[in-house]
KERO-665911 format. One record per residue (C-alpha): z, y, x; residue in three letters. Coordinates in steps of 0.25 Angstrom, whole numbers, padded with zeros to 4 digits, always signed. Layout:
ZYXALA/...
This chain:
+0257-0004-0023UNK/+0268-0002-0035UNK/+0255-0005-0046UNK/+0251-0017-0038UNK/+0264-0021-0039UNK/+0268-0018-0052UNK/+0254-0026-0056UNK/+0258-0040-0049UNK/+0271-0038-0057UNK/+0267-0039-0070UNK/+0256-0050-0065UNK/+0269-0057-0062UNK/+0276-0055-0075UNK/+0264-0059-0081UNK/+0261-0073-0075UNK/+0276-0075-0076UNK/+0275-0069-0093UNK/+0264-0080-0094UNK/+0271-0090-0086UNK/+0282-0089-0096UNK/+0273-0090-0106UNK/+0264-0101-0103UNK/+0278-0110-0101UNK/+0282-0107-0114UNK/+0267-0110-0120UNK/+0263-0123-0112UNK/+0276-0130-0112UNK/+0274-0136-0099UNK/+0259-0140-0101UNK/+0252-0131-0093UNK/+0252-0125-0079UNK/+0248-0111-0084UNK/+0263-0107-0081UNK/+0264-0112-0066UNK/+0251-0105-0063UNK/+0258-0092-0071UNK/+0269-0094-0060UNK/+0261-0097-0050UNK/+0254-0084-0052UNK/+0267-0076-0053UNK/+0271-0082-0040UNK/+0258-0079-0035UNK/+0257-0062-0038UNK/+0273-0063-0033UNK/+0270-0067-0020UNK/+0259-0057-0020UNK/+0268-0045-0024UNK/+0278-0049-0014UNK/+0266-0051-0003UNK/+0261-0037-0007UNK/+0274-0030-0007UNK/+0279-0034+0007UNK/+0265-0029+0013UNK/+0265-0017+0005UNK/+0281-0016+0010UNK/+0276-0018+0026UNK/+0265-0006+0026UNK/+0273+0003+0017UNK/+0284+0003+0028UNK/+0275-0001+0041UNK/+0271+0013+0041UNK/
């Protein structure tokens, strides 16, 4: 679970690196940063999702 974790972070700080980049490198002509975003938002709600289910089976038992 910890690698897994670990692993969506640093696809997190990547879209969010690239993001960054892309806002700096488009100047407001292209969507490439809100999809970056979008993805970043995505894999957080992912790794929240798959936190809480791995909290509730780790203490269910």
């Amino acid at each position: 679970m910890k690698i897994l974790a670990a692993i969506l972070f640093l696809i997190i700080l990547y879209s969010l690196g690239s993001a960054l980049y892309y806002m700096y490198k488009d100047s407001g002509n292209s969507t490439r940063m809100v999809k970056s975003l979008s993805i970043r938002i995505g894999v957080s709600l992912l790794l929240f999702v798959i936190m809480m289910i791995y909290t509730y089976f780790t203490h269910i038992a």
